[in-house]
N, C-alpha and C positions, 0 to 999 in steps of 0.2 A: 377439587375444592368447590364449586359450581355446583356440582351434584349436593350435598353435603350442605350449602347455604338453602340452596332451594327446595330440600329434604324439609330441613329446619323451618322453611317460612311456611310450607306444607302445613305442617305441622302444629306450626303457630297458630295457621290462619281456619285450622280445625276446632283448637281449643276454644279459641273464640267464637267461633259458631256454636257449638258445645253451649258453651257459659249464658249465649245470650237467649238459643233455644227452650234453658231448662230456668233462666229466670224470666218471664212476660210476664209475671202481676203485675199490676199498677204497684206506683209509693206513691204515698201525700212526702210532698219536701215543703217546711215550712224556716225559712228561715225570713227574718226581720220582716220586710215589709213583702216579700215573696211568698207565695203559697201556687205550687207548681204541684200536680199529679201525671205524672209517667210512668215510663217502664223504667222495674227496678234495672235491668240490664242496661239500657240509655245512662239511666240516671248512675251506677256502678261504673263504666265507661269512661262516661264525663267527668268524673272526679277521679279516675286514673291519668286522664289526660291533663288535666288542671295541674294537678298534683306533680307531675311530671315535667310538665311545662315549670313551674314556681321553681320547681330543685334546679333546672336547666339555666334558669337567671341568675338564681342562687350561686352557682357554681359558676358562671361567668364572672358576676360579681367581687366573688371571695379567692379566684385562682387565676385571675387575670394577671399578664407579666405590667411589671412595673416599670416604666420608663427609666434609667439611671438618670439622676440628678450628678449637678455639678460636685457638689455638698460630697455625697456618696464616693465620687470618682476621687476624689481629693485622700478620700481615708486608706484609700488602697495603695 
């Protein structure tokens, strides 16, 4: 099972090289008072991790267990 996780991260950690190899142009990012020029591979990265980060709160937020109330226990 070992073999098989670390096959995988292998593997993972190729594509990403891969991705970030065959994108280095520059991007202009302008948003609101921001205007940033990078690499499109950084700048593609950083908004996979952003993104991924938000859903992770998101998902804390909205599936977090609920303390039982008195209220609650009373109906059962």
């Amino acid at each position: 099972m070992a073999t098989i996780k670390f096959i995988g991260v292998l593997i993972l950690i190729a594509l990403v090289a891969a991705f970030t190899f065959q994108n280095t142009d520059t991007a202009k990012l302008n948003f609101l008072f921001l205007h940033k020029e990078m690499s499109l591979s950084l700048m593609l990265l950083a908004f996979l991790f952003a993104g991924m980060v938000i859903g992770w709160i998101f998902s804390l937020l909205l599936f977090r267990k609920k303390e039982p109330r008195d209220d609650d226990l009373k109906t059962l």
